[in-house]
C-alpha positions as CSV (number, residue, x, y, z in Angstrom):
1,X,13.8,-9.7,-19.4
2,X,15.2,-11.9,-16.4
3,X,13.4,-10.4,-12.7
4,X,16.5,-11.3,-11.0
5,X,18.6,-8.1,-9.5
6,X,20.6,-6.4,-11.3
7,X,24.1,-7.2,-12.8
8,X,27.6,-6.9,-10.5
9,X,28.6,-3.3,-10.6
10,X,31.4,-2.8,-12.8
11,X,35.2,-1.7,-11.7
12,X,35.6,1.2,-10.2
13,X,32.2,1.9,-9.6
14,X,30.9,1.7,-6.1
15,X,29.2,-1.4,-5.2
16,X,25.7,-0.2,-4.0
17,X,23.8,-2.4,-6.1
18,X,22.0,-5.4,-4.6
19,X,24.1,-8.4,-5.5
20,X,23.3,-11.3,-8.2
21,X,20.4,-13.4,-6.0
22,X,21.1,-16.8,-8.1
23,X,17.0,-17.8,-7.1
24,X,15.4,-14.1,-8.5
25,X,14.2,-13.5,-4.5
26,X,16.4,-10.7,-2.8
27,X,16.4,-10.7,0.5
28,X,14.1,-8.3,2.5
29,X,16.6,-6.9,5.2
30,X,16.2,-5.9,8.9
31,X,16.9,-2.8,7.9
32,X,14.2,-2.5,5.8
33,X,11.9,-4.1,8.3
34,X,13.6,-1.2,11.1
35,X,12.2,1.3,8.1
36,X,9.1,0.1,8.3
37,X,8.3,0.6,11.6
38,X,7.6,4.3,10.6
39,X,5.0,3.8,8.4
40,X,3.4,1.8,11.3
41,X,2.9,5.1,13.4
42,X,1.8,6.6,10.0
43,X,-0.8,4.3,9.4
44,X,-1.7,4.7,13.2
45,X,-2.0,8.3,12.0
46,X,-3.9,8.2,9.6
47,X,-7.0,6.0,11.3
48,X,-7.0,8.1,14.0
49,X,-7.1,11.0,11.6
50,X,-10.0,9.5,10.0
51,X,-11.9,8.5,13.5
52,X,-11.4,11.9,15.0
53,X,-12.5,14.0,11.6
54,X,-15.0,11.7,9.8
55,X,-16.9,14.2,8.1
56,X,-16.6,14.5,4.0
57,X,-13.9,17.1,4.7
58,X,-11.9,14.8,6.9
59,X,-12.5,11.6,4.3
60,X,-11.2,13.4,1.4
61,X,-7.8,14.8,3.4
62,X,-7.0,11.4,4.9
63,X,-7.4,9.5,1.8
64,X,-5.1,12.4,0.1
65,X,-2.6,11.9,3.5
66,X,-2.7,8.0,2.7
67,X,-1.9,8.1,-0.9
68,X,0.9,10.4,-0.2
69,X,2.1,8.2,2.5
70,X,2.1,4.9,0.3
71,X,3.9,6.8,-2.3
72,X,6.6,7.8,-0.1
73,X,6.5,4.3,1.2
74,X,6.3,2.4,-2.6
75,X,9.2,4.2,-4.1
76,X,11.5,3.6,-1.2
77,X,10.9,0.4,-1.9
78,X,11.6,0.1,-5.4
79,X,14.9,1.7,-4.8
80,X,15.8,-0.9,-1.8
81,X,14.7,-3.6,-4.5
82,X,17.8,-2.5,-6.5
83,X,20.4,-0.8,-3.9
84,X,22.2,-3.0,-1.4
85,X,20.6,-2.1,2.6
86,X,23.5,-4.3,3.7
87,X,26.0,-1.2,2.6
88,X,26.2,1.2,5.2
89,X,25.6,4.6,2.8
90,X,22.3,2.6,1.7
91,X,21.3,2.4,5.2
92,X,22.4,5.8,6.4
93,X,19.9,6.9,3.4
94,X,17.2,4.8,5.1
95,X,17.5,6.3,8.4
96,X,17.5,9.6,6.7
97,X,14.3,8.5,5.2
98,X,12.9,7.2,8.2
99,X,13.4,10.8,10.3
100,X,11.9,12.6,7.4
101,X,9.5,9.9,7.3
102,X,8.6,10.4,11.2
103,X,8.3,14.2,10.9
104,X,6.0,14.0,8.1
105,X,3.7,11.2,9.8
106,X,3.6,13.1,13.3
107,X,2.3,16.4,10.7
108,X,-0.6,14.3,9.3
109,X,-2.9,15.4,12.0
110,X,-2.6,18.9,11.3
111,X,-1.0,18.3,7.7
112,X,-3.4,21.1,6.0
113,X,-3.5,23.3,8.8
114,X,-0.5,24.5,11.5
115,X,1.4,21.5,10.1
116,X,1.1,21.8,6.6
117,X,5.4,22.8,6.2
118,X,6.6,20.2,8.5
119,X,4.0,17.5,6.3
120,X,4.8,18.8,2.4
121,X,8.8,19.4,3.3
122,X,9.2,16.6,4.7
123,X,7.7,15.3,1.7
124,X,9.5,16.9,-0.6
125,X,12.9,16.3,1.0
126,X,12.3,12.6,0.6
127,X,11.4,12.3,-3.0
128,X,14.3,14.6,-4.2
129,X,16.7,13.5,-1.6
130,X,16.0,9.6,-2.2
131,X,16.5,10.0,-6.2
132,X,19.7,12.2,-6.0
133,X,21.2,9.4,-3.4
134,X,20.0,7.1,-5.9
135,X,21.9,8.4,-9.2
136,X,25.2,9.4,-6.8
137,X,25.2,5.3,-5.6
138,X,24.9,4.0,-9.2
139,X,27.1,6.6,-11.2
140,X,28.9,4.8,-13.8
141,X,26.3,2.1,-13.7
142,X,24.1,1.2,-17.0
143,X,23.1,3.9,-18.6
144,X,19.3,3.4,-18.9
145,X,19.0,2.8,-14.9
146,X,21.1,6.4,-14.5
147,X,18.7,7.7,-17.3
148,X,15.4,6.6,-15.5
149,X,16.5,8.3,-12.2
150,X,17.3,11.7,-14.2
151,X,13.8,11.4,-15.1
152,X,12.2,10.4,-12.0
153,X,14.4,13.4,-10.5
154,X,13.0,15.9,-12.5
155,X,9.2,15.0,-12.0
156,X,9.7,15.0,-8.2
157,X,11.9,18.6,-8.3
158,X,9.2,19.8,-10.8
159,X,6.3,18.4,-8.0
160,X,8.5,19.6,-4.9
161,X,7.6,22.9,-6.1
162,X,4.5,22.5,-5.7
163,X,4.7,20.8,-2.4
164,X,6.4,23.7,-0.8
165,X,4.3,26.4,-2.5
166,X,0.9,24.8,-1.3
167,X,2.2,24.6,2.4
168,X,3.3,28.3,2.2
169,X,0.1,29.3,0.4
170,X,-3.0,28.3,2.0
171,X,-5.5,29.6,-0.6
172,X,-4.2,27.3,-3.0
173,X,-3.0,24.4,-0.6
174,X,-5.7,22.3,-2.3
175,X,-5.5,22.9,-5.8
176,X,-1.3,23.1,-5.6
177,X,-1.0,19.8,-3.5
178,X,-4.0,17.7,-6.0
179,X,-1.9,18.7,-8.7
180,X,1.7,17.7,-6.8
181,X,0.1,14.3,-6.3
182,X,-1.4,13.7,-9.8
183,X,1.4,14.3,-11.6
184,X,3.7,12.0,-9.0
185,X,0.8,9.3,-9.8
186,X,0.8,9.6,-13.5
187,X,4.5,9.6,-13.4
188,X,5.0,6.1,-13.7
189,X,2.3,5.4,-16.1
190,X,3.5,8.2,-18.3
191,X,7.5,6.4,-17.9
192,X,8.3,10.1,-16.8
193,X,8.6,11.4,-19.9
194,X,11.4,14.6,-20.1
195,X,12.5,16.4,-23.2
196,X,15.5,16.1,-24.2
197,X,15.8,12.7,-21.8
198,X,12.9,10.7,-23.7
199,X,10.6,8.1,-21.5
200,X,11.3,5.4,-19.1
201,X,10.1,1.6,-19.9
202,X,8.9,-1.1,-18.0
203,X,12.1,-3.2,-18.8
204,X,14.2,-0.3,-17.6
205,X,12.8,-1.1,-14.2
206,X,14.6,-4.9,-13.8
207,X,13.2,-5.4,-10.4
208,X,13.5,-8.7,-7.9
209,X,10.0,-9.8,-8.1
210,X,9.6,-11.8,-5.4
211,X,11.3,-9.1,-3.0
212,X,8.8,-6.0,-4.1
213,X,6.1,-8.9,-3.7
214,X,7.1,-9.7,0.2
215,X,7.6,-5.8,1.0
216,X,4.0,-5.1,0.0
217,X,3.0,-8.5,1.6
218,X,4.4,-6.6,4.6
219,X,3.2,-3.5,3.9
220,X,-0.7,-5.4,4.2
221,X,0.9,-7.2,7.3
222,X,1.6,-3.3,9.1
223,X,-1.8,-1.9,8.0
224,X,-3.4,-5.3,9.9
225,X,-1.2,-5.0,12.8
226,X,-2.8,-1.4,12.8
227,X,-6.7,-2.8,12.9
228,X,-5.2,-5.1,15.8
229,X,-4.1,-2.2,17.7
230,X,-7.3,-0.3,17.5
231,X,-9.3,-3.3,18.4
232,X,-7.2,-4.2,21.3
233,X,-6.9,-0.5,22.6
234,X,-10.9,0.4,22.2
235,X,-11.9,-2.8,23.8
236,X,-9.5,-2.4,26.9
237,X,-11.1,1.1,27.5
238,X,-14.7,0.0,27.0
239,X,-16.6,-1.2,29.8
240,X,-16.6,-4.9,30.0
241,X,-20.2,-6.5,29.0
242,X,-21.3,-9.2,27.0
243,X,-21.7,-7.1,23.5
244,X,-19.1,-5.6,23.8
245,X,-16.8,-8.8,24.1
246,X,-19.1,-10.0,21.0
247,X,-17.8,-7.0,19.4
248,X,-14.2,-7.6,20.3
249,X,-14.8,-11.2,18.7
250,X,-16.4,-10.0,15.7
251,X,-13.9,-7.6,15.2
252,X,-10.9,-9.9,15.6
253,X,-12.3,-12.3,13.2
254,X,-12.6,-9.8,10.4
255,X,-9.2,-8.8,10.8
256,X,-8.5,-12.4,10.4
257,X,-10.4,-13.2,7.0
258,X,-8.7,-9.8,5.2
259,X,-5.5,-11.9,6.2
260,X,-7.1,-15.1,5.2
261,X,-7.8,-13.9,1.8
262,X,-4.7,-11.7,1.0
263,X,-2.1,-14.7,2.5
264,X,-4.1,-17.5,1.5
265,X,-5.2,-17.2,-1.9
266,X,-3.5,-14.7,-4.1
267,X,-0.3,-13.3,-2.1
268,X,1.8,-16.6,-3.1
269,X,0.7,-17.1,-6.4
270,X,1.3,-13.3,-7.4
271,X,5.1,-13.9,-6.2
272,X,5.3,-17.3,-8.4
273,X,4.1,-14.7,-11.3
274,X,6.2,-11.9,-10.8
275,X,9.0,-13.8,-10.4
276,X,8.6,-15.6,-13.4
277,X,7.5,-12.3,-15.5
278,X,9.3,-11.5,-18.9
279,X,8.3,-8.1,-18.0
280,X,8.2,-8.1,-13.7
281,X,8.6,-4.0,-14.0
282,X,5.0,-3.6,-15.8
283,X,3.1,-6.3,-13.2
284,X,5.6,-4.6,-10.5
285,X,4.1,-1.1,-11.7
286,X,0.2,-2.1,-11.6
287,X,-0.5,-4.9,-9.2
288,X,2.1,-3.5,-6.4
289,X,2.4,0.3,-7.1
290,X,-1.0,1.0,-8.3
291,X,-3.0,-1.5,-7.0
292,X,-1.9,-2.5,-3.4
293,X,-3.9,1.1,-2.8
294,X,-7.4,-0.1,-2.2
295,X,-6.4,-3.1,-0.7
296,X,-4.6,-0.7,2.3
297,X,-7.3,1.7,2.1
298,X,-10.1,-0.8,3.3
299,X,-8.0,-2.3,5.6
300,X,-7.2,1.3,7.0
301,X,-11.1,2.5,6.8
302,X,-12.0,-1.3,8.5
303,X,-10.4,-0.2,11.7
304,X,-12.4,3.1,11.9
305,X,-15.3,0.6,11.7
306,X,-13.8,-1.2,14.5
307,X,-13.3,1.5,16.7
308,X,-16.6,3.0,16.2
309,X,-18.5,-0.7,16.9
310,X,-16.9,-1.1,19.8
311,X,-17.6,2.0,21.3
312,X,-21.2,1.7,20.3
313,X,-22.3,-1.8,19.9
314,X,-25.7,-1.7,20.6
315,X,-28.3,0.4,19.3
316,X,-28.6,1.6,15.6
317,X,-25.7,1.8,12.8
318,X,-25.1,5.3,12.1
319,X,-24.0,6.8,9.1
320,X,-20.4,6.7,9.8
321,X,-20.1,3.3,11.3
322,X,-22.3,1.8,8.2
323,X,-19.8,3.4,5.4
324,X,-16.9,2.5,7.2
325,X,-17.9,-1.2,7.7
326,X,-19.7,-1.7,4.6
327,X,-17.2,0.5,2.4
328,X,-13.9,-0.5,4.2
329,X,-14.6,-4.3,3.6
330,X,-16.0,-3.6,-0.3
331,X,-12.8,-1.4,-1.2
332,X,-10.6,-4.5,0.4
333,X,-12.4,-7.1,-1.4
334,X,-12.2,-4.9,-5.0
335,X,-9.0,-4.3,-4.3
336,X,-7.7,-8.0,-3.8
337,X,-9.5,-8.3,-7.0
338,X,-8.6,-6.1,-8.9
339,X,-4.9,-7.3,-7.9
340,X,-5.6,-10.8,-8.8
341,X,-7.0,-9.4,-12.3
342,X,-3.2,-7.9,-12.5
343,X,-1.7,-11.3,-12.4
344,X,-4.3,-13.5,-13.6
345,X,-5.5,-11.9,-16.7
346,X,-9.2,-12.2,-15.5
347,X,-11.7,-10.6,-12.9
348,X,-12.7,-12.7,-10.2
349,X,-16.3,-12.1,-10.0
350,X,-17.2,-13.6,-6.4
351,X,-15.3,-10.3,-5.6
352,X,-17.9,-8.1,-7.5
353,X,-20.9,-10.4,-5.7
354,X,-18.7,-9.6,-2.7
355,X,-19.0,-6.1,-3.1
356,X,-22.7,-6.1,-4.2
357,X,-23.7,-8.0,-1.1
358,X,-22.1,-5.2,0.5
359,X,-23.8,-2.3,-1.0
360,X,-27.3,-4.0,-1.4
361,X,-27.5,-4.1,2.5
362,X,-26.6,-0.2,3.1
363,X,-30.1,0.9,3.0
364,X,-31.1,-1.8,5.6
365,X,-28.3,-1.8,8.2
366,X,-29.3,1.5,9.9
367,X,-32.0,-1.2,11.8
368,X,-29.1,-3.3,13.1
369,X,-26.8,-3.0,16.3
370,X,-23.4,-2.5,14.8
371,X,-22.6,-5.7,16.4
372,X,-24.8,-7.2,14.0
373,X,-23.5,-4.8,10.8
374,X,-20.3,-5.8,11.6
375,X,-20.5,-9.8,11.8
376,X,-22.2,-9.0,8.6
377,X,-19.3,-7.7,6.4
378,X,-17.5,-10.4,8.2
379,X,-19.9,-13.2,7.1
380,X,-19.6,-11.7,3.2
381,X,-15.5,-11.4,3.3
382,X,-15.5,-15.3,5.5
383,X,-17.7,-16.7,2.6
384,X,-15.7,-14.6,-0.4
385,X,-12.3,-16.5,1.7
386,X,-13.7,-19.8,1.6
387,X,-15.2,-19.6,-1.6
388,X,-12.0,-18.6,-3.4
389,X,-10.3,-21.0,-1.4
390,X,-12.3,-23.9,-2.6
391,X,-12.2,-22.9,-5.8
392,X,-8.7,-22.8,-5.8
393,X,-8.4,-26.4,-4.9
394,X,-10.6,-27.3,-7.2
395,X,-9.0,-26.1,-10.7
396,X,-5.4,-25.8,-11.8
397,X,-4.4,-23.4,-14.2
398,X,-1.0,-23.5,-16.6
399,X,1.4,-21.2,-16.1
400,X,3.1,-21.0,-19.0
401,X,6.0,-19.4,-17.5
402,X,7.1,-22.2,-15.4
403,X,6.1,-25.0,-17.9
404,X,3.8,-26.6,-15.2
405,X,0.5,-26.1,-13.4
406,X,-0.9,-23.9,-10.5
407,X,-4.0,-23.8,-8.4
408,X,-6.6,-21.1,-9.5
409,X,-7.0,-18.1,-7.2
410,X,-10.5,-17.6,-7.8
411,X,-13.7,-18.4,-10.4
């Protein structure tokens, strides 16, 4: 199956679909980049969620709020990978998307408390509006792109349910919304099987590989814009002293290696891959949709480190600041990982040493400053960059797609 967009619509159909790309890479629109912009206050959301309620409680809620938030953000994207932003109904959808989008990140806060409507219909509202606009611009098209809509459609009305009963019912907000999420999740996996309408398959889902690659590339780029902003923020309302500017430094430069390591090592060659894929919709199903999660999460739980060092450099490492450091740079470096085990075929294991190195000095780093905890993790991910880096230059694997060599992304 060819990753290149999707066939020229045919007569008398309207022309939403995403034109023949002759190189496989659609464009990724200012409009799309406008829609993003959204998601930036919602990541800004949810690490100041986590900083202002970091108790087990207020973990377990904001790590719900961001799966919820990716998935809202992950299956616009998919449908931007095949409809056209440059028609206007496709854009009037997106700025639809975006309003729903902003009410449902300013709810996050308060999303399972005075909020919890205004979060899970805003929710809702997305998923089932998105899909219906989706089978209303491609009516007439091929039939197993209409057919994988009707599916996706009924597993988001069936979860929408339980979206809006678990806002109106607070005893069971918890139980109804886990459940809502799961089955969104599995929905994919499970090629959202319906009676009577079968199950969806990976070559149903002919995406532009390189586009969905660049949008989560972007997607990375907004969550690190978001550790900048905390860092720059904190720092400018913390007394100036030598610490803290060591901080301010030590915090910058981690920021820097997460780039370092996604941009430098595995974001380019995973675009070569999915480009080239016989099957892009399978790799574009578990290395973007599935596991681009971890990857945001650390960078997200790394900027609640941030903040928290910089407030309190000196001293000992509490609890919070320790798994936040530790845990946020661990989950990044398992989740770049476990993304280059998606298109390479094999775990990298200086990621698992990564991560061990990481864990192995939690009982210790209670003794440190959090200046020093926190040049730490940086030390582990700068080594884990470098390392992957030179390893990279050293080796060239085949790619058997493209009939010609590529540099390894890691041992």
């Amino acid at each position: 199956m060819s990753s290149s967009p999707l066939s020229p619509p045919a007569p008398g159909r309207l022309p939403l679909l995403r034109p023949p790309d002759p190189h496989g890479h659609a464009k990724v629109s200012f409009v799309e980049l406008f829609f993003d912009l959204v998601f930036v206050f919602a990541v800004t959301q949810l690490s100041h969620t986590l900083i202002g309620h970091f108790s087990l409680a207020g973990v377990l809620q904001t790590g719900f709020l961001m799966l919820a938030v990716w998935w809202v953000w992950i299956f616009t994207s998919w449908v931007t990978n095949w409809l056209d932003p440059e028609r206007l109904p496709v854009r009037l959808c997106l700025f639809a998307i975006m309003l729903a989008g902003l009410l449902m990140s300013a709810a996050l806060p308060q999303a399972f408390g005075e909020r919890a409507l205004m979060f899970a219909g805003s929710f809702a509202a997305i998923q089932v509006g998105r899909t219906l606009f989706f089978l209303w611009a491609v009516r007439g098209a091929e039939r197993p792109m209409v057919r994988n809509f009707q599916r996706i459609g009924a597993w988001l009305s069936a979860t929408a349910v339980l979206w809006i009963a678990g806002a109106l019912h607070e005893p069971l907000r918890v139980p109804l919304w886990l459940a809502a999420l799961a089955i969104e999740y599995v929905g994919p996996s499970a090629g959202f099987f319906v009676p009577g309408l079968g199950r969806s398959t990976t070559s149903d889902w002919n995406v532009s590989g390189g586009h969905l690659a660049e949008r989560c590339a972007l997607f990375v780029i907004i969550a690190l814009g978001e550790s900048l902003l905390v860092t720059g923020a904190t720092f400018a309302a913390e007394p100036l002293t030598p610490i803290g500017v060591l901080a301010f430094l030590v915090s910058f430069a981690g920021s820097l290696v997460m780039w370092w390591l996604y941009f430098d090592t595995t974001n380019d060659f995973a675009s070569g891959r999915i480009t080239r894929s016989d099957d892009p919709g399978r790799l574009a199903r578990l290395a973007y949709t599935y596991l681009h999660l971890p990857i945001v999460a650390g960078i997200i739980v790394n900027a609640a480190a941030d903040e928290f060092v910089l407030a309190h450099p000196s001293g000992h490492t509490d609890l919070r600041t320790a798994v936040c450091l530790l845990g946020g740079v661990g989950l990044y470096a398992i989740g770049v990982g476990l993304f280059k085990r998606a298109v390479v075929g094999r775990w990298p294991w200086s990621h698992g040493l990564a991560a061990l190195l990481l864990a192995a000095a939690g009982p210790f780093v209670h003794d440190w400053p959090p200046v020093a905890t926190s040049a730490f993790a940086c030390a582990v991910l700068a080594a884990l960059a470098a390392w992957e880096r030179a390893s990279r230059a050293a080796c060239l694997v085949p790619d058997s797609a493209a009939g010609e060599t590529e540099p390894s992304i890691g041992p």
